[in-house]
C-alpha positions as CSV (number, residue, x, y, z in Angstrom):
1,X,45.0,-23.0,41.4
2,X,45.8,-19.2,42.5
3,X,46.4,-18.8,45.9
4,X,44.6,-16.5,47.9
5,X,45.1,-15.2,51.5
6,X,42.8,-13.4,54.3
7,X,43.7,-12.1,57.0
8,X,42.2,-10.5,59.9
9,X,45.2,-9.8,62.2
10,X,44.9,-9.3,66.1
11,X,48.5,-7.8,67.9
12,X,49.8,-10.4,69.9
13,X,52.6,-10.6,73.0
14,X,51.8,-11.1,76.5
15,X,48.1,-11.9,75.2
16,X,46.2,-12.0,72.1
17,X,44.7,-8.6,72.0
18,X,41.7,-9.6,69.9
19,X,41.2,-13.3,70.5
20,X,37.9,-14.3,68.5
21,X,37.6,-16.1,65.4
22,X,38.3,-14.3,61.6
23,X,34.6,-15.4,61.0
24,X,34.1,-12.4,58.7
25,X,36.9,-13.0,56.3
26,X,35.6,-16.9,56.4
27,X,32.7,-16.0,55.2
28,X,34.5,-14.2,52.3
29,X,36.6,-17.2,51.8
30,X,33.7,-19.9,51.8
31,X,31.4,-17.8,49.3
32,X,34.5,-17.4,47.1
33,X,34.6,-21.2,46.7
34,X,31.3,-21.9,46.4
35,X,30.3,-19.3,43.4
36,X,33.8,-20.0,41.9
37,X,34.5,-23.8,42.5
38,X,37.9,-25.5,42.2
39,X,39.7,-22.4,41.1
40,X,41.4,-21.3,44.1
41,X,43.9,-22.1,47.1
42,X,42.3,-20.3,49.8
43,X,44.1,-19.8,53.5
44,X,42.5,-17.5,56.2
45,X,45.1,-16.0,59.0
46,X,44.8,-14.3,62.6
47,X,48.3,-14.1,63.4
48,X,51.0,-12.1,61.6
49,X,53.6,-14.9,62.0
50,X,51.5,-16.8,60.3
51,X,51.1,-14.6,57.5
52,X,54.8,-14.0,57.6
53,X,55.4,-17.8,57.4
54,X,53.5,-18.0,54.6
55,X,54.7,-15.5,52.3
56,X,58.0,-16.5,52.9
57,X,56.8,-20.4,51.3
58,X,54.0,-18.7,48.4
59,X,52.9,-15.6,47.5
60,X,49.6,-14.7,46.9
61,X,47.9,-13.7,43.7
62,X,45.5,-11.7,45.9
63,X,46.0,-11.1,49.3
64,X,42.9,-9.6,51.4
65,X,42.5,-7.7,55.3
66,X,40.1,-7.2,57.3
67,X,40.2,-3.2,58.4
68,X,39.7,-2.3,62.0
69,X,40.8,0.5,64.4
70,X,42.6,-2.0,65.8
71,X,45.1,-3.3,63.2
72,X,45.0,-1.4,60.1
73,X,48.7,0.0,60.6
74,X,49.8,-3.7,61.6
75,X,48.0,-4.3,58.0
76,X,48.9,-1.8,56.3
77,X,53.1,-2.6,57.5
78,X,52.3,-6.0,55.4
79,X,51.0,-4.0,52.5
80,X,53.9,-1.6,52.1
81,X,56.5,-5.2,51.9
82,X,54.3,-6.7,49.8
83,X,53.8,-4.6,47.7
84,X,57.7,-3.2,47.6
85,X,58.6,-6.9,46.9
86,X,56.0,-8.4,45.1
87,X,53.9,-5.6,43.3
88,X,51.9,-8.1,41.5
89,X,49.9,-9.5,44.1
90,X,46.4,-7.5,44.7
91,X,45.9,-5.7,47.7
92,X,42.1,-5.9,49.3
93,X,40.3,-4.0,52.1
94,X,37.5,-4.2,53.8
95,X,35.6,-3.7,57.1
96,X,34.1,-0.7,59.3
97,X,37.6,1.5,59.9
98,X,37.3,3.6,56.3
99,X,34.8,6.6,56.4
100,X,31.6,7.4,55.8
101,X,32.1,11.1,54.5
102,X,33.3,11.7,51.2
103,X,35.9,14.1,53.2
104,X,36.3,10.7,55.7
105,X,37.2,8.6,52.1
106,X,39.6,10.9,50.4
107,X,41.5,11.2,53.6
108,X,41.3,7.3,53.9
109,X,43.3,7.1,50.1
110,X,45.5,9.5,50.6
111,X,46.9,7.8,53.8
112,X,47.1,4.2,52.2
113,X,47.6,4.6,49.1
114,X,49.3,1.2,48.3
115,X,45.6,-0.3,48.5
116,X,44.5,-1.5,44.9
117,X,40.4,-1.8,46.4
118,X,38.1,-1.6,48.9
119,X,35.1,-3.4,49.9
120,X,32.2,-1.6,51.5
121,X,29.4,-3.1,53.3
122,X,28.9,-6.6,53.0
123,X,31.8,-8.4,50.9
124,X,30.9,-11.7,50.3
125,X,29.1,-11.6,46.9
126,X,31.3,-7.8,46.4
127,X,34.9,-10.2,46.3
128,X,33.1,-12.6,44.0
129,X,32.6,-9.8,41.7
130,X,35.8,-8.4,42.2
131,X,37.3,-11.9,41.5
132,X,35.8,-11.8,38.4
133,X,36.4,-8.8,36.8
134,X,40.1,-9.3,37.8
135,X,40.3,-13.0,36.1
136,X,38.8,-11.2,33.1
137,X,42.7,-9.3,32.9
138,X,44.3,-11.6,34.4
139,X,44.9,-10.1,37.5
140,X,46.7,-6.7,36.0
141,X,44.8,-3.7,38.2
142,X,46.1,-1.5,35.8
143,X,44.0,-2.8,33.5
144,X,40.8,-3.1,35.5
145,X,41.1,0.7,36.9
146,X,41.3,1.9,33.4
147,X,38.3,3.6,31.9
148,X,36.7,3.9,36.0
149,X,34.8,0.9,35.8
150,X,32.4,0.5,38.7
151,X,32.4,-2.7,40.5
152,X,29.1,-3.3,43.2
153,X,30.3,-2.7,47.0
154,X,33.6,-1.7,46.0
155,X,35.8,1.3,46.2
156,X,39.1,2.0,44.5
157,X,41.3,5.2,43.3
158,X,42.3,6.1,39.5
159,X,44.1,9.1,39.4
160,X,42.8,11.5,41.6
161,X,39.3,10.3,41.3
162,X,37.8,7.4,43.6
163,X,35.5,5.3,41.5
164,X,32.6,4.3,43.9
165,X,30.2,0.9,43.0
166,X,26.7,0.9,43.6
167,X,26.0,-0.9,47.0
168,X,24.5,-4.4,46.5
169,X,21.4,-5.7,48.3
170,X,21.8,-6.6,51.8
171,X,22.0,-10.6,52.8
172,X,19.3,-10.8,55.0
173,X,19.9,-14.7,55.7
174,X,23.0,-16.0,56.6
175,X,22.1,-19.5,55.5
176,X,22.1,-18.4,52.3
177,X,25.8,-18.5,52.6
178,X,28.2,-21.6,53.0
179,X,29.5,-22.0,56.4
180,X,33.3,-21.4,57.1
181,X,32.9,-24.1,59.7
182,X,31.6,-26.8,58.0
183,X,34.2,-26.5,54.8
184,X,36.8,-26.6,57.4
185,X,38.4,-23.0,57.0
186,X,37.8,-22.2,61.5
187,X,39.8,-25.7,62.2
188,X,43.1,-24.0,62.1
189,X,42.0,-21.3,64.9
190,X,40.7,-23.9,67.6
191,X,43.8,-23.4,69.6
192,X,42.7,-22.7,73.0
193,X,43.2,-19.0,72.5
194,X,40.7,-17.8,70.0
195,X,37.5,-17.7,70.8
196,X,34.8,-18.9,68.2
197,X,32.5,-16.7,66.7
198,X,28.9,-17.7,65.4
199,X,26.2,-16.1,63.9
């Protein structure tokens, strides 16, 4: 099985500066299994130590963030040693902090460039997608970026030029969607310092 990280960090010290549950990225994760069964090792983290710990026992064939005001250069520290050390493994954004001006975009690639995609919008059924076309190259984004293919919610740079997907259909109904909770990906974050998010 490929393992696959998420990771939706919050700082931490004296306190837990954003203490709720990675729901988002576990709704990711659970959709992931359920449209592609039994192919993946999937582990969702909240702390950077975690992470840390980790990476330091397996490294991710794709490793995914969550992008907020509030941790992206946190995130983004992670990205530049991953990728220095292990330029294999697939680098995935996604979440509110990009831009919604093309101005607001280009800006956003120029300052992260290590980034090999980015999810707009929704990205549960986008990272299926994305999954997908990587397994068809095994995994080589080199290979995927050539010839600008467009992939649905999904955002990535080739050359100077930023390929942009076609947005997919909103979900309108969450219980369309597997819960995180019930397949057991929240259990590691009842600690008694996160706070559990529902929907």
């Amino acid at each position: 099985k490929q393992n696959i990280y998420f990771a939706d960090f919050s700082h931490t010290g004296t306190i837990v500066s954003a203490n709720f549950f990675p729901l988002a990225i576990g709704y990711v994760a659970a959709n992931l299994n359920a449209e592609l069964p039994g192919q993946f090792q999937i582990e969702l983290f909240k702390y950077p130590k975690d992470l840390s710990s980790a990476l330091s026992r397996k490294i991710p064939r794709l490793l995914g963030f969550s992008n907020y005001s509030w941790n992206i250069n946190l995130s983004y520290e992670y990205v530049k040693q991953i990728k220095r050390r292990f330029p294999e493994t697939v680098i995935v954004m996604g979440g509110p902090n990009y831009g919604l001006s093309q101005d607001e975009i280009v800006d956003f690639w120029n300052r992260y460039p290590l980034i090999d995609f980015y999810i707009v919008f929704e990205g549960e059924r986008a990272m299926v997608e994305l999954v997908r076309a990587l397994q068809s190259v095994n995994y080589d984004v080199k290979s995927l970026k050539k010839g600008n293919k467009t992939l649905p919610n999904c955002h990535y740079k080739s050359g100077n030029i930023i390929v942009q997907g076609d947005p997919l259909p909103r979900i309108n109904d969450l219980s369309e969607l597997p819960s995180p909770y019930l397949l057991g990906l929240m259990d590691k974050f009842f600690d008694e310092i996160l706070i559990p998010m529902i929907s």
